[in-house]
TORPAMI-417281 format. One line per 3 residues: number of its first residue (from 1); their letters; for each residue x, z, y of N, C-alpha, C. Coordinates in steps of 0.2 Angstrom, whole numbers. Atoms other than C-alpha are relative to their C-alpha. Layout:
# TORPAMI-417281
NUM	A	X:Z:Y:X:Z:Y:X:Z:Y ~ ...
# end
This chain:
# TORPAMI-417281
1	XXX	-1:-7:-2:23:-83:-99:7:1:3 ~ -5:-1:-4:40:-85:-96:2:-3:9 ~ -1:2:-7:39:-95:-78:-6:5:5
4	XXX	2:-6:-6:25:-81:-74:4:6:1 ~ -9:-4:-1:41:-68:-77:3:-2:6 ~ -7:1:-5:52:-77:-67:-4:0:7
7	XXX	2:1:-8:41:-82:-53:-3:9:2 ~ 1:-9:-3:36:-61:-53:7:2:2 ~ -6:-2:-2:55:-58:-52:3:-5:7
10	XXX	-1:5:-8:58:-72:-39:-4:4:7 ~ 3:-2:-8:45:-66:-27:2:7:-1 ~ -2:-4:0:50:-48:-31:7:2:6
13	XXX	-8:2:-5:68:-51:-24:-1:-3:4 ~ -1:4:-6:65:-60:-12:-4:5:8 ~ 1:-4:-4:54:-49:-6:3:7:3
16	XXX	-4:-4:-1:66:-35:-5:5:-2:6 ~ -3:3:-4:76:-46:4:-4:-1:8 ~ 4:2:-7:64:-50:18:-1:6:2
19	XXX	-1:-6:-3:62:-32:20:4:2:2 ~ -6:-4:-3:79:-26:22:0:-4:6 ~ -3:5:-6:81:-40:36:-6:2:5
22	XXX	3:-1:-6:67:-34:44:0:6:3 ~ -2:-7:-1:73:-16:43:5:-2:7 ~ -3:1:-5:86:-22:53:-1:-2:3
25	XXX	0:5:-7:79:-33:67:-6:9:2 ~ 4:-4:-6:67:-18:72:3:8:-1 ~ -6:-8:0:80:-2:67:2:1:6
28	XXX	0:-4:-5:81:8:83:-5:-6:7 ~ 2:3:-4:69:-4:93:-7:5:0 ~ 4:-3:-3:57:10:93:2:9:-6
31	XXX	-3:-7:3:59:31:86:-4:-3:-8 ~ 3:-2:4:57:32:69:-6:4:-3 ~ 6:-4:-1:42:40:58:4:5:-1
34	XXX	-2:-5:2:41:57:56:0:5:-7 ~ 1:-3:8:40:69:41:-5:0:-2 ~ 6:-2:4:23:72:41:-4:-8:0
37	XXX	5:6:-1:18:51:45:-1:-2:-6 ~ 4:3:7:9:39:33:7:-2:-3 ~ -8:4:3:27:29:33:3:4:-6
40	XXX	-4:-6:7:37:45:23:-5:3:-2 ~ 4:0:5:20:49:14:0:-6:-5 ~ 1:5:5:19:32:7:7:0:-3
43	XXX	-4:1:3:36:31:4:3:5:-6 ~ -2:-7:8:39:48:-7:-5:-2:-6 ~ 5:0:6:22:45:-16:-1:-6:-4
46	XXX	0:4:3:25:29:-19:8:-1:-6 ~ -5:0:5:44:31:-27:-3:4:-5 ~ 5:-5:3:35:46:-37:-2:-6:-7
49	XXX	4:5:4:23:32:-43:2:-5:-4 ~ -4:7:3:35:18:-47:5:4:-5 ~ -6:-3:8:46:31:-59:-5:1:-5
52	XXX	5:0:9:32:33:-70:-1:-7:-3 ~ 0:7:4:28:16:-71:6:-5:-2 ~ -8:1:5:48:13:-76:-1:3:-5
55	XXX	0:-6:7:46:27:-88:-7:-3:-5 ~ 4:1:4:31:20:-97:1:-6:-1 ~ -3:8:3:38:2:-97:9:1:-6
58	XXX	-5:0:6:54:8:-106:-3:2:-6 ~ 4:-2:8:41:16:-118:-2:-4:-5 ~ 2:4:3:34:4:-122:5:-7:-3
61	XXX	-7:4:1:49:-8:-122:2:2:-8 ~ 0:-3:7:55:4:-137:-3:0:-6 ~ 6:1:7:39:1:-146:-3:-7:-2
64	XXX	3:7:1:37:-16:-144:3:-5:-5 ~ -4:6:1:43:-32:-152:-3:-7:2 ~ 1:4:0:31:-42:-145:5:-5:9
67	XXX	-4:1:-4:41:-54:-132:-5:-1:6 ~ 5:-2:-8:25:-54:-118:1:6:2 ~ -1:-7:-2:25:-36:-118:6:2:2
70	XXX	-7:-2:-4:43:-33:-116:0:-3:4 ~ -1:4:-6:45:-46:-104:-1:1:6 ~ -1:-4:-6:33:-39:-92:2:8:2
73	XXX	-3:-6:-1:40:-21:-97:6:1:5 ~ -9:3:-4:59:-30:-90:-4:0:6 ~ 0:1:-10:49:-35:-73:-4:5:3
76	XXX	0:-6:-5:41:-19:-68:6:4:1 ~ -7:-6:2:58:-9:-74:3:-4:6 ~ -5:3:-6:68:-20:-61:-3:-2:6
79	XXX	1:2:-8:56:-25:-47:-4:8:2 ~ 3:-7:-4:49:-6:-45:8:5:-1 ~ -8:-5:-2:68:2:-48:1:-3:5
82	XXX	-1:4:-7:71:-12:-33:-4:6:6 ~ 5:-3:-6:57:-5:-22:1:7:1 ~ -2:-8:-2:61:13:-24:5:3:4
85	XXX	-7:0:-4:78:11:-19:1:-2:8 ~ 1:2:-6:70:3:-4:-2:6:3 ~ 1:-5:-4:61:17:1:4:6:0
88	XXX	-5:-6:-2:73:30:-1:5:-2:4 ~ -5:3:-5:85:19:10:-6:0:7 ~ 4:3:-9:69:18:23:2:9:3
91	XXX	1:-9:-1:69:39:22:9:3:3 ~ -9:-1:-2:90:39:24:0:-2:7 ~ -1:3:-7:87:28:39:-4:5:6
94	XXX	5:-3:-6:73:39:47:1:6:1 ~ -5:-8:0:84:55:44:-6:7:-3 ~ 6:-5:3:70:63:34:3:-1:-10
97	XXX	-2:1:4:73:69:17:-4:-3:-8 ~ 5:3:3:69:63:2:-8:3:-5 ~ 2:-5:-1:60:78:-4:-3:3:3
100	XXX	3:-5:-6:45:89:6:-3:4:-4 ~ 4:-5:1:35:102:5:-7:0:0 ~ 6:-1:-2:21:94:9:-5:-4:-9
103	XXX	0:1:8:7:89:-5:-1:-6:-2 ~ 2:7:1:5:72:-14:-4:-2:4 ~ 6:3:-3:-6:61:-4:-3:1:7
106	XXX	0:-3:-6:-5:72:12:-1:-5:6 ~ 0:3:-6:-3:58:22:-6:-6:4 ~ 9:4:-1:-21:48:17:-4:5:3
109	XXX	6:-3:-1:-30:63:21:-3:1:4 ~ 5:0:-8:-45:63:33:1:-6:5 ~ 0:6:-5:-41:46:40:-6:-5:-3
112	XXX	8:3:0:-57:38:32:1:-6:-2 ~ 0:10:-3:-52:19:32:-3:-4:-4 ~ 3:4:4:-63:14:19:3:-1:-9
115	XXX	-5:-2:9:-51:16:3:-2:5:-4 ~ 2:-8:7:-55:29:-14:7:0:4 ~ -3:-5:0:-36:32:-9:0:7:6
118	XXX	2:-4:-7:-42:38:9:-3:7:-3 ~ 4:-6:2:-54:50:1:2:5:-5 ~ -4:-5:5:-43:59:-10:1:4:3
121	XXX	-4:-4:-3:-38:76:-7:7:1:-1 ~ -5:1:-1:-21:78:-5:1:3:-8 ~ -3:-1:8:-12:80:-23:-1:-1:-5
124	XXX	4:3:5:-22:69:-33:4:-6:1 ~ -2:9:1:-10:51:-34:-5:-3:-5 ~ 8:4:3:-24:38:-39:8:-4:-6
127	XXX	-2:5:4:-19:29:-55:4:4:-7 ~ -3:-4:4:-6:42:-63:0:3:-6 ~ 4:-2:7:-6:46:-81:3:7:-1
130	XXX	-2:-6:0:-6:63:-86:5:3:-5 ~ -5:-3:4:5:72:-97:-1:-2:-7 ~ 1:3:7:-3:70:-111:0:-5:-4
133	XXX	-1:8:-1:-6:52:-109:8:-1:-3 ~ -6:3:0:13:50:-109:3:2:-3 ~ -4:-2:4:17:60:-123:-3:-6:-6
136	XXX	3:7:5:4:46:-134:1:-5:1 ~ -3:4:-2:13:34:-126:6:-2:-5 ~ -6:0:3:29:38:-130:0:2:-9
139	XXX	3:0:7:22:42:-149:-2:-6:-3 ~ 4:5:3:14:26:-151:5:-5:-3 ~ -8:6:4:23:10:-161:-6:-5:0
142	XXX	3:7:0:18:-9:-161:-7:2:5 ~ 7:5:-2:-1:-14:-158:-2:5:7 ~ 4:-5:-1:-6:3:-155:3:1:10
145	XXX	-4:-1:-9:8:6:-138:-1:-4:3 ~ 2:7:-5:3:-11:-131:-7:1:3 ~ 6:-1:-1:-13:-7:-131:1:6:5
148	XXX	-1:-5:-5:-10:8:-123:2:1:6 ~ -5:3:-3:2:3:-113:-3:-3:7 ~ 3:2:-7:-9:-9:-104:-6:3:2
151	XXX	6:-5:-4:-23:4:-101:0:2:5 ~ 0:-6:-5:-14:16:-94:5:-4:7 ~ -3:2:-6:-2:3:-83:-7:-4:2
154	XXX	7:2:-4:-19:-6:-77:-1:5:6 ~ 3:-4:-4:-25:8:-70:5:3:4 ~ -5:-3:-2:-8:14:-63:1:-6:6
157	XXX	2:4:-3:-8:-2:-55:-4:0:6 ~ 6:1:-7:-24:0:-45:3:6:3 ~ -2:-4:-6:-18:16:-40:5:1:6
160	XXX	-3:1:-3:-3:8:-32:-3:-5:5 ~ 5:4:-6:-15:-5:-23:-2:2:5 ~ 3:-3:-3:-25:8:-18:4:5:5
163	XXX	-6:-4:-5:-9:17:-8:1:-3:2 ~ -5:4:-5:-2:3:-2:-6:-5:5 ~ 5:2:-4:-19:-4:5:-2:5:6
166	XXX	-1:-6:-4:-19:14:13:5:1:5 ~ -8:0:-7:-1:12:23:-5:-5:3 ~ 0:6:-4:-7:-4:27:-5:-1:6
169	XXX	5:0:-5:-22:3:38:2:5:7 ~ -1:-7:-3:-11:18:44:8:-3:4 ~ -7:1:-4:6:9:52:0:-6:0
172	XXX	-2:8:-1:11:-6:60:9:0:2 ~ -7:5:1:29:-6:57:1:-4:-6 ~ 1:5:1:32:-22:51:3:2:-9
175	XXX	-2:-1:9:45:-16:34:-6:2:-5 ~ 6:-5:4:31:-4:27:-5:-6:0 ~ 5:5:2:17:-17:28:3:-7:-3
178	XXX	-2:5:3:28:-32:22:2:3:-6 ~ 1:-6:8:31:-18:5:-7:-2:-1 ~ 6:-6:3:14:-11:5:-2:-9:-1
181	XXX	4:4:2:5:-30:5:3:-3:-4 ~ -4:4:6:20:-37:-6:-2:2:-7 ~ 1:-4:6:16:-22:-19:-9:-2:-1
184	XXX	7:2:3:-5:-27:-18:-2:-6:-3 ~ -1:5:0:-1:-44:-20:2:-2:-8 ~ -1:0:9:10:-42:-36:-4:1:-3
187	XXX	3:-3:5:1:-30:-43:-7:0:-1 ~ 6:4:3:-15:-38:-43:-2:-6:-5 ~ -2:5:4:-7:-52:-50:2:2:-7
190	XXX	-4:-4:7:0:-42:-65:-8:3:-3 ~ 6:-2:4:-17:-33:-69:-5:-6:-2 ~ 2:5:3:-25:-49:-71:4:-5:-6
193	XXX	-4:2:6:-11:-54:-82:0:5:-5 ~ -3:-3:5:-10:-37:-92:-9:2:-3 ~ 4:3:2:-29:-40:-93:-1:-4:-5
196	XXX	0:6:4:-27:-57:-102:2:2:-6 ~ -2:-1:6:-15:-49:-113:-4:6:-3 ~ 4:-5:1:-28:-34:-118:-6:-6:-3
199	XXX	2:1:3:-39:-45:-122:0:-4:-7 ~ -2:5:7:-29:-57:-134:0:5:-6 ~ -1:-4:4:-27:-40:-143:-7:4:-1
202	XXX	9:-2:1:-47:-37:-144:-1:10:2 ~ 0:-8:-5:-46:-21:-130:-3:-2:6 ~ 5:0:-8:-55:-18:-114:8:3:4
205	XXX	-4:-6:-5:-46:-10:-98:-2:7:0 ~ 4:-8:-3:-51:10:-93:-3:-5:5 ~ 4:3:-5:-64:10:-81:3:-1:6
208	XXX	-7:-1:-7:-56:3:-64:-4:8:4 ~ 0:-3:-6:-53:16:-50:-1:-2:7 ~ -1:3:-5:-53:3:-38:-8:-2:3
211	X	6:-2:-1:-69:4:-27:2:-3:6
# end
């Protein structure tokens, strides 16, 4: 468990790295997107995205003691505060704020491309747990929050796959796609791990989202 941690945080970081460099080799080689594009859609609704799933891994972090579950608590907490940071630095750079008016998911809408997140209407983020979910989260202690934990990150999961397979139909600048397929790639790999650990504690997933 611990060398699949490390190698999650390895390719995490490194990936971060390969984007910033590629930020720079194609920063000002053609206009920025613009407010309403997929680019600053994916990146508002995916920071959005990524602070919940910090926020339910510190939760569970506080309810845990077992050392698998903190462990991948630690490496979502630090490779998705990374990636956020990314995209608010893409939104700085493309003179857009980080904030709009417009609504959740605005920017999949009506482009068709084959994805459930395509066919969403705008202000439904796939995977997100709702209020009350996250108040039984944060309520829950030992076996119970693990379980939970990895239900409702499972699913929270696919619905970042499902976004990031969405940019990945909708823009060919190079940073956004080296993210969006780095984030499918992890976090494929992590739901098949928080799988494993679900069932060592005799639990199912929710029913996937991913279609």
């Amino acid at each position: 468990m611990a060398t699949t941690r490390t190698r999650l945080i390895l390719v995490a970081l490194i990936s971060c790295l390969a984007t910033a460099a590629v930020t720079l080799l194609v920063n000002g080689s053609s206009g920025p997107p613009g407010d309403a594009s997929p680019e600053a859609g994916f990146s508002r609704d995916m920071g959005v995205h990524h602070a919940q799933a910090v926020e339910m891994s510190f939760a569970v972090r506080d309810a845990s003691t077992d050392p698998a579950i903190r462990g991948l608590s630690y490496d979502i907490i630090t490779t998705q505060t990374a990636q956020r940071g990314v995209f608010m630095g893409w939104l700085q750079q493309w003179g857009l704020n980080q904030a709009t008016t417009r609504p959740e998911m605005a920017w999949m809408a009506g482009h068709g491309h084959g994805t459930a997140a395509a066919a969403r209407a705008p202000g439904t983020m796939p995977g997100m747990a709702s209020d009350e979910e996250m108040k039984r989260l944060q309520a829950a202690k030992g076996k119970a929050a693990e379980i939970l934990f990895l239900q409702l990150m499972i699913r929270h999961h696919e619905g970042g796959v499902q976004m990031a397979r969405g940019v990945l139909s909708l823009t060919n600048r190079p940073e956004v796609r080296t993210m969006a397929q780095h984030i499918v790639d992890t976090q494929d790999s992590e739901i098949a791990y928080m799988t494993e650990l679900l069932q060592a504690r005799d639990a199912k997933p929710y029913p996937s989202i991913l279609k």
